[in-house]
C-alpha positions as CSV (number, residue, x, y, z in Angstrom):
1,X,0.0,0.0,0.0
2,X,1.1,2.9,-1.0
3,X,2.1,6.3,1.9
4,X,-0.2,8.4,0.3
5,X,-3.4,6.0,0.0
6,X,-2.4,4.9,4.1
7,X,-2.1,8.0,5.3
8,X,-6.0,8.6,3.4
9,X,-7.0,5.3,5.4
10,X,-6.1,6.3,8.6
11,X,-7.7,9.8,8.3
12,X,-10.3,8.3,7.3
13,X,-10.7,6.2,10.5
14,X,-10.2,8.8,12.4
15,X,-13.2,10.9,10.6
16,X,-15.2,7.4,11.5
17,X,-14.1,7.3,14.9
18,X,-15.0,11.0,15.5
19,X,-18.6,10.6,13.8
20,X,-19.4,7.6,16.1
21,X,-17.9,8.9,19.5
22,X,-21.1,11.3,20.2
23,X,-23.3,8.2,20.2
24,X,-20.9,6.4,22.3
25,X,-19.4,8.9,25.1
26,X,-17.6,7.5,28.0
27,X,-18.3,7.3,31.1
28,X,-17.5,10.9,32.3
29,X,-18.6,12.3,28.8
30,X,-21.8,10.7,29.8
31,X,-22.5,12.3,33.4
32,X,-21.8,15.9,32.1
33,X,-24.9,15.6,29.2
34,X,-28.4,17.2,29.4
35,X,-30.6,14.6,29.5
36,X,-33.6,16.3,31.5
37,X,-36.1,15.7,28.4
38,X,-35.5,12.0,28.7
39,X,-35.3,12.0,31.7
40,X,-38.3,13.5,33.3
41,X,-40.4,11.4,30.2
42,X,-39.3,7.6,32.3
43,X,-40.0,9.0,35.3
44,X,-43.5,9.8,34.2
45,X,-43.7,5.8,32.8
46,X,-42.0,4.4,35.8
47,X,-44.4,6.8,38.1
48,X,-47.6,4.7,36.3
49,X,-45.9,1.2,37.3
50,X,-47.4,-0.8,39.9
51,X,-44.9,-2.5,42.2
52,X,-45.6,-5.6,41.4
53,X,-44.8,-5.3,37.3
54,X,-41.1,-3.2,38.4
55,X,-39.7,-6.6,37.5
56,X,-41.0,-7.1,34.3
57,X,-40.6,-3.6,33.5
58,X,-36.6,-2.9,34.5
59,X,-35.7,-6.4,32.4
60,X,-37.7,-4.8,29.3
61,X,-36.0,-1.3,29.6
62,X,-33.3,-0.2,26.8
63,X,-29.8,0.5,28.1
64,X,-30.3,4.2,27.7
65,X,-33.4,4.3,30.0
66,X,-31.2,2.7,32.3
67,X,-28.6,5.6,32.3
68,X,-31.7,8.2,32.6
69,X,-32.4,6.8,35.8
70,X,-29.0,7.9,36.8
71,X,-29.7,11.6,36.0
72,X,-33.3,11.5,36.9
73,X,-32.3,10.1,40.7
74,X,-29.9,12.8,40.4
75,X,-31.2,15.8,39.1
76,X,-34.9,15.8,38.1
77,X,-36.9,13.1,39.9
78,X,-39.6,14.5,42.7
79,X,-38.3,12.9,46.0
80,X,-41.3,11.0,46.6
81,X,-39.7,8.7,43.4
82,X,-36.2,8.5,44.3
83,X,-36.9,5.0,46.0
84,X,-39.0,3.9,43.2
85,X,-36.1,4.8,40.4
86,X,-33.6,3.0,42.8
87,X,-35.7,0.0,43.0
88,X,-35.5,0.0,39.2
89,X,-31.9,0.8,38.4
90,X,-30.9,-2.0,41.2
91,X,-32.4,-4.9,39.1
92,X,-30.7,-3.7,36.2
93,X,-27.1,-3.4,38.0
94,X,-24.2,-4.8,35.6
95,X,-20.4,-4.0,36.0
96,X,-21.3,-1.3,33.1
97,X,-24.1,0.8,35.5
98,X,-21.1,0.3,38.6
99,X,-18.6,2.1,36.1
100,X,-21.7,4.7,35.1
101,X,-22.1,5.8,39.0
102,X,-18.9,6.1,39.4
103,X,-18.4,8.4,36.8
104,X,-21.4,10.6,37.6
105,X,-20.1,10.1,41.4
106,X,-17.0,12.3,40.5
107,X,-19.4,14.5,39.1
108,X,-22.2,15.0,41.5
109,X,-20.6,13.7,45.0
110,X,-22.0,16.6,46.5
111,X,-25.5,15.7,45.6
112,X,-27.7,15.2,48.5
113,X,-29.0,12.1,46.4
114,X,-25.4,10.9,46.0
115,X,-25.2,8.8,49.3
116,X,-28.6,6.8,48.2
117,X,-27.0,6.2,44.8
118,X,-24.1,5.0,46.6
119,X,-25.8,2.6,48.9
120,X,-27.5,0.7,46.4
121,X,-24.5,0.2,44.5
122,X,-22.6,-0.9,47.2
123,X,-25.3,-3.4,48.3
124,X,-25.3,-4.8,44.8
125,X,-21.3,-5.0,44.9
126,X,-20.9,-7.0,47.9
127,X,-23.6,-9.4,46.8
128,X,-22.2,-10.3,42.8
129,X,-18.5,-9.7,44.2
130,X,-17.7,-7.0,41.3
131,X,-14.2,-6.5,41.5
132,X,-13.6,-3.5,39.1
133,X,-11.9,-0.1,39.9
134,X,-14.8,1.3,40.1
135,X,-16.4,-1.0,42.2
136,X,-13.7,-1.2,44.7
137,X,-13.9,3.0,45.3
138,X,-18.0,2.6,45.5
139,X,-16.8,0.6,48.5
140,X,-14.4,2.6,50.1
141,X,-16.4,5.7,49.5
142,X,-19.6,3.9,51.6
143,X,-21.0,5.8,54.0
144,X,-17.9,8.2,54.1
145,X,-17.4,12.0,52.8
146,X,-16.1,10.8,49.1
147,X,-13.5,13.9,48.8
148,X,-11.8,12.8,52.4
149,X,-12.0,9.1,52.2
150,X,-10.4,8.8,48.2
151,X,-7.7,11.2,49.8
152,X,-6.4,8.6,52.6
153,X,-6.9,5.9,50.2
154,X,-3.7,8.0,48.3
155,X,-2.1,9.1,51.4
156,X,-2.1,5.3,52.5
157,X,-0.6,4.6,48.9
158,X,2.4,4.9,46.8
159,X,0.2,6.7,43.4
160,X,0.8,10.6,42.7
161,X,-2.9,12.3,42.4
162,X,-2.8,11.8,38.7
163,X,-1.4,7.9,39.0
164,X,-4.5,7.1,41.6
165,X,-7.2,9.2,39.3
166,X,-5.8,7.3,36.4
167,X,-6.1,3.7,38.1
168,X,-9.4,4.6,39.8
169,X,-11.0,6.1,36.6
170,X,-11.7,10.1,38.1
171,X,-11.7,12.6,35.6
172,X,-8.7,15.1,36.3
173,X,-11.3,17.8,35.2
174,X,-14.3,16.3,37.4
175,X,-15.0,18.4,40.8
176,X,-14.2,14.8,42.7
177,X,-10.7,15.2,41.8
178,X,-10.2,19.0,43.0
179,X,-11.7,18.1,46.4
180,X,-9.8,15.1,46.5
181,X,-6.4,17.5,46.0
182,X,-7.4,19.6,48.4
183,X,-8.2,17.1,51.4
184,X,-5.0,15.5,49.8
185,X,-2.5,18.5,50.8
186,X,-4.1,19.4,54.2
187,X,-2.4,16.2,54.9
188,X,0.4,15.3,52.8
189,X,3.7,15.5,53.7
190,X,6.9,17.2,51.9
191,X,7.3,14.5,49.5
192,X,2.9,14.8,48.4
193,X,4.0,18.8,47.2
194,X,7.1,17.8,45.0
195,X,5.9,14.8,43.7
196,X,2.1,16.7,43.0
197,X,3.2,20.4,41.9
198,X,0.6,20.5,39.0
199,X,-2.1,20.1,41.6
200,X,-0.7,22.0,44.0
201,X,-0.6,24.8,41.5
202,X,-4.0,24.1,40.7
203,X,-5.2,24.2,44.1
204,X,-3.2,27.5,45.2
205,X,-5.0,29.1,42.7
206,X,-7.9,28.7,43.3
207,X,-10.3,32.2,44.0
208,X,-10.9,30.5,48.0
209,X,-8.0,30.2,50.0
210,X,-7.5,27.4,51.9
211,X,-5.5,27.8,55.3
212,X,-5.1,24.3,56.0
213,X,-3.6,23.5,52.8
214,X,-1.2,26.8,52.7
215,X,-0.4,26.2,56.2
216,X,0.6,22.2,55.6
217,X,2.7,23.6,52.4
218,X,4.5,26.2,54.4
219,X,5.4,24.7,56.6
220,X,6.0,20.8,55.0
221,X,9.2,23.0,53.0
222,X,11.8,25.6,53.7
223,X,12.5,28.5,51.5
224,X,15.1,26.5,49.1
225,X,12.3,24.0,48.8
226,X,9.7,25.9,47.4
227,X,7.9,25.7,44.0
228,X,8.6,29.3,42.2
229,X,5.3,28.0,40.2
230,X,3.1,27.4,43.1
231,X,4.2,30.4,45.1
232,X,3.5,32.6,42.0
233,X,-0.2,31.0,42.1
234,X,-0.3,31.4,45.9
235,X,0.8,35.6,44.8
236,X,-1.4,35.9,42.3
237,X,-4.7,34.5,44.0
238,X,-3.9,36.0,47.4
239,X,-1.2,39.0,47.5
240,X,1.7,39.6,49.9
241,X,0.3,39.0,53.4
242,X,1.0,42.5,55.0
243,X,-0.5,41.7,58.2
244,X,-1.3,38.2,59.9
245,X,-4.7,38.6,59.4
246,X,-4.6,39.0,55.8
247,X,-4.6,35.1,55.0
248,X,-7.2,33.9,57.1
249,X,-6.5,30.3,58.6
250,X,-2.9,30.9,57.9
251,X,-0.3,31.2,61.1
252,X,1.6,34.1,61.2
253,X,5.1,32.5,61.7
254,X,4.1,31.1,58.1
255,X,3.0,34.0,56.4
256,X,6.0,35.5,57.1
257,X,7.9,32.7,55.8
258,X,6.2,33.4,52.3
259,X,7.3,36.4,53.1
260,X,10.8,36.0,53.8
261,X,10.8,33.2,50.6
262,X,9.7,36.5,48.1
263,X,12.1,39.0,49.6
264,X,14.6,35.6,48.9
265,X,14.2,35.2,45.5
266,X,14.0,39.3,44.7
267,X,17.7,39.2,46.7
268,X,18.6,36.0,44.4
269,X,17.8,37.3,41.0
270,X,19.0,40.7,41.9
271,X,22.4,39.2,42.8
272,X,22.8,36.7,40.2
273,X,26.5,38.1,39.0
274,X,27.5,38.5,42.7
275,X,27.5,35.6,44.8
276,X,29.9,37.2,47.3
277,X,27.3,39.8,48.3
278,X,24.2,37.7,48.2
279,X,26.3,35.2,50.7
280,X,26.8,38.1,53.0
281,X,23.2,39.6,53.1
282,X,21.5,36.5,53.3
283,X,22.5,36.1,56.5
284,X,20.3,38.7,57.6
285,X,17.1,37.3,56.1
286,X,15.7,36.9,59.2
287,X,15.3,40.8,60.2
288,X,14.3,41.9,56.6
289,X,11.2,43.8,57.0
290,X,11.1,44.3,52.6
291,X,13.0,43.9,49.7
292,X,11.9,45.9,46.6
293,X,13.3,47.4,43.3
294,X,12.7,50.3,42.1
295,X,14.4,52.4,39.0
296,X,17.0,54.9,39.8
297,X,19.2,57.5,37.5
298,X,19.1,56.6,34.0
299,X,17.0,53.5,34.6
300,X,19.9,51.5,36.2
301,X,17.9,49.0,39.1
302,X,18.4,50.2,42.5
303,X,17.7,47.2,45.1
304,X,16.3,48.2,48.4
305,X,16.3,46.3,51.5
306,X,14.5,47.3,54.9
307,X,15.7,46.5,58.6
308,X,13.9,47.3,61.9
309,X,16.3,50.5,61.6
310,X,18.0,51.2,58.4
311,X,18.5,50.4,54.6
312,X,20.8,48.8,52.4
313,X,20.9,50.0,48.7
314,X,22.2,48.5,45.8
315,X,22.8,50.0,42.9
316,X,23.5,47.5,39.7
317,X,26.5,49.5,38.5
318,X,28.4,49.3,41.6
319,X,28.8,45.4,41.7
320,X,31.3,45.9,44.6
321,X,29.6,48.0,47.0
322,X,26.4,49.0,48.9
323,X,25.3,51.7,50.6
324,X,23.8,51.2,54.7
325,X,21.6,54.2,54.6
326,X,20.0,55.8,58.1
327,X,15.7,56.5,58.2
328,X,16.6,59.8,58.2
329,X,18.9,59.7,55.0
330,X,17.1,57.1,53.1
331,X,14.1,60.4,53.6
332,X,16.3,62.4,52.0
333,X,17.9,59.7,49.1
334,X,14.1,58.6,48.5
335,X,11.7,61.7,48.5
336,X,8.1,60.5,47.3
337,X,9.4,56.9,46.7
338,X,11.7,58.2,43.7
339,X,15.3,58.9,43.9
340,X,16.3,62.4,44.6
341,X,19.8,62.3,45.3
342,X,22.5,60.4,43.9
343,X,25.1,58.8,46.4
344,X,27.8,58.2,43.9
345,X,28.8,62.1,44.0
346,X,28.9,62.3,48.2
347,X,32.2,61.3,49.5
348,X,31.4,58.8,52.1
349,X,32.9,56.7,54.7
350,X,33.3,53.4,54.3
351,X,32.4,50.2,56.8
352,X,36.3,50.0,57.5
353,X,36.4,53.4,58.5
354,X,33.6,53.4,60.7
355,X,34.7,49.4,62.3
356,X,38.1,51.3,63.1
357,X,36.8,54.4,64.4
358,X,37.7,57.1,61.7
359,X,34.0,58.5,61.1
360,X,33.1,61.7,62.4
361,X,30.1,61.0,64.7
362,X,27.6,63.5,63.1
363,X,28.2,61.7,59.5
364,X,28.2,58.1,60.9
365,X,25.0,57.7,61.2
366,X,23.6,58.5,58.2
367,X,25.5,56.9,55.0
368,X,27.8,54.5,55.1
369,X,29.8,52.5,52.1
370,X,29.7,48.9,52.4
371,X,32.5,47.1,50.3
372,X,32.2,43.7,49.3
373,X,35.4,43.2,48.1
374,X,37.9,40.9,49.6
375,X,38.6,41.7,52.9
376,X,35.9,44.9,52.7
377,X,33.2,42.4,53.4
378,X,34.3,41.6,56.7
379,X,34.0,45.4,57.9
380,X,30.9,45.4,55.9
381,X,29.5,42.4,57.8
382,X,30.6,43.8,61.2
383,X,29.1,47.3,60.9
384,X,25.8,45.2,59.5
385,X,25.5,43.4,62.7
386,X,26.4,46.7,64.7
387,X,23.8,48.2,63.5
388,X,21.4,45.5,63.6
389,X,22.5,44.8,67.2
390,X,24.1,41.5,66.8
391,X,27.2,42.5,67.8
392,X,28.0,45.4,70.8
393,X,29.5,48.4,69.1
394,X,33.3,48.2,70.9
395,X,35.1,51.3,69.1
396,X,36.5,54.1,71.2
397,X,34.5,57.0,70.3
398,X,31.5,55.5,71.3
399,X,28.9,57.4,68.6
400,X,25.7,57.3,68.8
401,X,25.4,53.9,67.7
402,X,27.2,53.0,70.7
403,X,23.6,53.0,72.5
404,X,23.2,49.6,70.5
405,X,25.7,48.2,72.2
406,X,24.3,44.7,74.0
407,X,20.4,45.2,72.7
408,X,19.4,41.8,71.6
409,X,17.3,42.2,68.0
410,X,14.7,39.2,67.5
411,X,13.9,38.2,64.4
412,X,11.6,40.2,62.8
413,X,7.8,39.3,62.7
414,X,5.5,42.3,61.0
415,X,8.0,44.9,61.8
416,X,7.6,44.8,65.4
C-alpha cells in the first residue's frame, strides 16, 4: 500500500471514529450531558408502574433508559420517586451501570441524592462480588465523605494524584478530583508537594483560599524547597500578606515565611552576578522587613532592603559595593518613593572606616559604604550586625550607635 493511499486510510478512520464517538461517550462524557427531556419522560412511565410489574418492566428497559435513571435520581426526579427509580436501576445493575455511577459520582458527589445512589450500589457490589476499579472505590467511599476518604486511600498509597485518578478512573477535570487534592495537601507530607506540583498549582490558585492547605505547604518546605510556580499561584490569588490577618486560617510565623521566601528570591535574582554579596546579606534574612526594586538615575535597578532600623541599597553598577543608609537619610535619598539624590557624587565613609573608628560622629549615622570586596566584606558584615545589634558596638568613640551596644534584635515578625 502505498504512503499516500495509508495515510488517506487512517484519516479516514479517524473521521469514522469521530462521527461515532457522540453516540458512544464515555463514562465521564456521559454524566456531564443534558438529558432532563429523557429524563423527566421515564420518570412519568415508571411513576404509572405498579410495584408488582417493576420486574417485568426494568428487564424490558433499553440500556439508555437505564442511564436516565441515573440523571433522573440525580437531578430531576420529585423525591417521593427516588426510591422507586432506585428500586429499578438496582435490578438492572451490571459491572457497566457500577462504572456509570462512578463516573457521575466524580461529578455530582456533592448531591444530597449521592449517598442513596451510593448505597445501592454498594449493596449490589458486595452481593455479585464485582471486583472492578470502580467497584472497589463505590466501596471505600460507603458511607464516608467521598473527597476525604479517596484522599487517605492515596495518602495510604504509593500513586501521585494523577497515578491514583488514572487507576481509579476520576476525571482530572471532574470536581471529585479538586476536592480530592485539596483534602490531599491538608495532609500530605513534603514528598505529596514535590511529587504533585501541577495540583498543588491548581489548588493554590484557586479564588478560596485554603488555610489548612497553605499552612501544611509552608510549613511541610523551607524556603530553598519551594515551588517558584506554586508560590507565584499562591501571589497571584492572594497577594503579599501585610499583616497576619490577611490570609485567614494561615499562622503568622508562616505568612511570614512566604514572606521571607519573596524577599529571597528578589535578593537571588538581583544578585545573580554577585554571589559574594548575596552570601553576605542573606545572612540577615531573618530581620528583613522588605526587599523591593525600584528604578534609579538613567534606569539603572536600585535594590532596596528594609531593617527594623536602616537600609541597604544596591545599585546595579556598583557590583562591589552597597550603601547602609539611616531612616533619616534614606528620607532624604528617596523623596516621594523616587530617587532624589544620587550617592555616587557624596564622599562617604566606608564600613572599615567606621569598624576602626575614623568616622566623624555626626556623618556616621547617616550613609555608610559597604564594600564587598575581599577583605571589605568583613568590615561590611561587622558594621551590618552593629547596627542591627548583633554585635556590641566596641570602638573608642563611642557614637551614637554605641547606644546599640548589648540590645538583643529578635527576628523580625511584621515589623515589630
Amino acid at each position: 500500500m502505498a504512503y499516500g493511499e495509508w495515510a488517506f486510510n487512517v484519516k479516514k478512520l479517524f473521521d469514522s471514529i469521530g462521527e461515532i464517538k457522540p453516540k458512544f461517550p464515555v463514562p465521564d462524557e456521559m454524566a456531564a450531558e443534558d438529558r432532563k427531556a429523557e429524563s423527566e419522560a421515564l420518570i412519568n412511565r415508571i411513576s404509572g408502574i405498579d410495584d408488582g410489574d417493576i420486574t417485568g418492566y426494568a428487564a424490558r428497559m433499553r440500556g439508555r433508559d437505564v442511564e436516565n435513571i441515573l440523571f433522573a435520581v440525580l437531578y430531576y426526579a420529585p423525591e417521593d420517586m427516588v426510591d422507586k427509580l432506585l428500586t429499578v436501576l438496582e435490578k438492572r445493575m451490571s459491572r457497566r451501570i457500577i462504572t456509570l455511577i462512578w463516573a457521575f459520582i466524580t461529578y455530582a458527589y456533592d448531591n444530597p441524592r449521592a449517598d442513596r445512589l451510593i448505597n445501592v450500589s454498594a449493596g449490589r457490589i458486595r452481593r455479585s462480588g464485582t471486583d472492578t476499579p470502580q467497584a472497589e472505590m463505590v466501596l471505600k467511599i460507603f458511607g464516608k465523605k467521598a473527597p476525604a476518604a479517596v484522599a487517605d486511600e492515596i495518602l495510604h498509597s504509593d500513586d501521585t494524584l494523577n497515578g491514583f485518578f488514572k487507576k481509579y478512573e476520576i476525571s482530572r477535570e471532574s470536581p471529585l478530583a479538586a476536592a480530592v487534592a485539596g483534602h490531599y495537601f491538608v495532609r500530605c507530607e513534603k514528598h505529596g508537594f514535590i511529587l504533585n506540583e501541577g495540583w498543588m498549582i491548581r489548588v493554590a490558585a484557586s479564588p478560596v483560599i485554603d488555610g489548612g492547605v497553605l499552612n501544611n505547604y509552608l510549613s511541610a518546605l523551607n524556603e530553598e524547597e519551594f515551588s517558584i510556580a506554586v508560590n507565584d499561584a499562591i501571589l497571584v490569588s492572594y497577594g503579599l500578606p501585610v499583616q497576619p490577618g490577611d490570609w485567614p486560617g494561615v499562622g503568622a510565623a508562616n505568612q511570614l515565611k512566604f514572606k521571607r521566601w519573596c524577599f529571597l528570591r528578589e535578593l537571588r535574582e538581583y544578585c545573580a552576578n554577585n554571589k559574594s554579596k548575596y552570601n553576605c546579606l542573606i545572612k540577615y534574612l531573618p530581620y528583613f522587613k522588605n526587599v523591593k526594586k525600584i528604578s534609579g538615575h538613567e534606569n539603572q535597578e536600585i535594590l532596596v532592603v528594609e531593617f527594623p532600623d536602616f537600609y541597604i541599597v544596591d545599585t546595579e553598577r556598583e557590583a562591589g559595593y552597597s550603601y547602609l543608609v539611616n531612616g533619616r537619610a534614606f528620607g532624604r535619598l528617596f523623596e516621594g518613593g523616587e530617587p532624589a539624590l544620587n550617592v555616587r557624587d557624596m564622599q562617604l565613609f566606608e564600613g572599615r572606616e567606621y569598624i576602626l573608628d575614623e568616622t566623624a560622629e555626626d556623618e556616621d549615622e547617616e550613609i555608610l559604604r559597604l564594600n564587598f570586596q575581599n577583605v571589605g566584606k568583613l568590615y561590611s558584615i561587622e558594621t551590618i550586625e552593629i547596627w542591627l545589634g548583633l554585635s556590641p558596638d566596641t570602638r573608642a568613640s563611642r557614637s551614637i550607635l554605641a547606644k546599640k551596644q548589648g540590645r538583643k534584635t529578635e527576628n523580625l515578625i511584621w515589623g515589630e
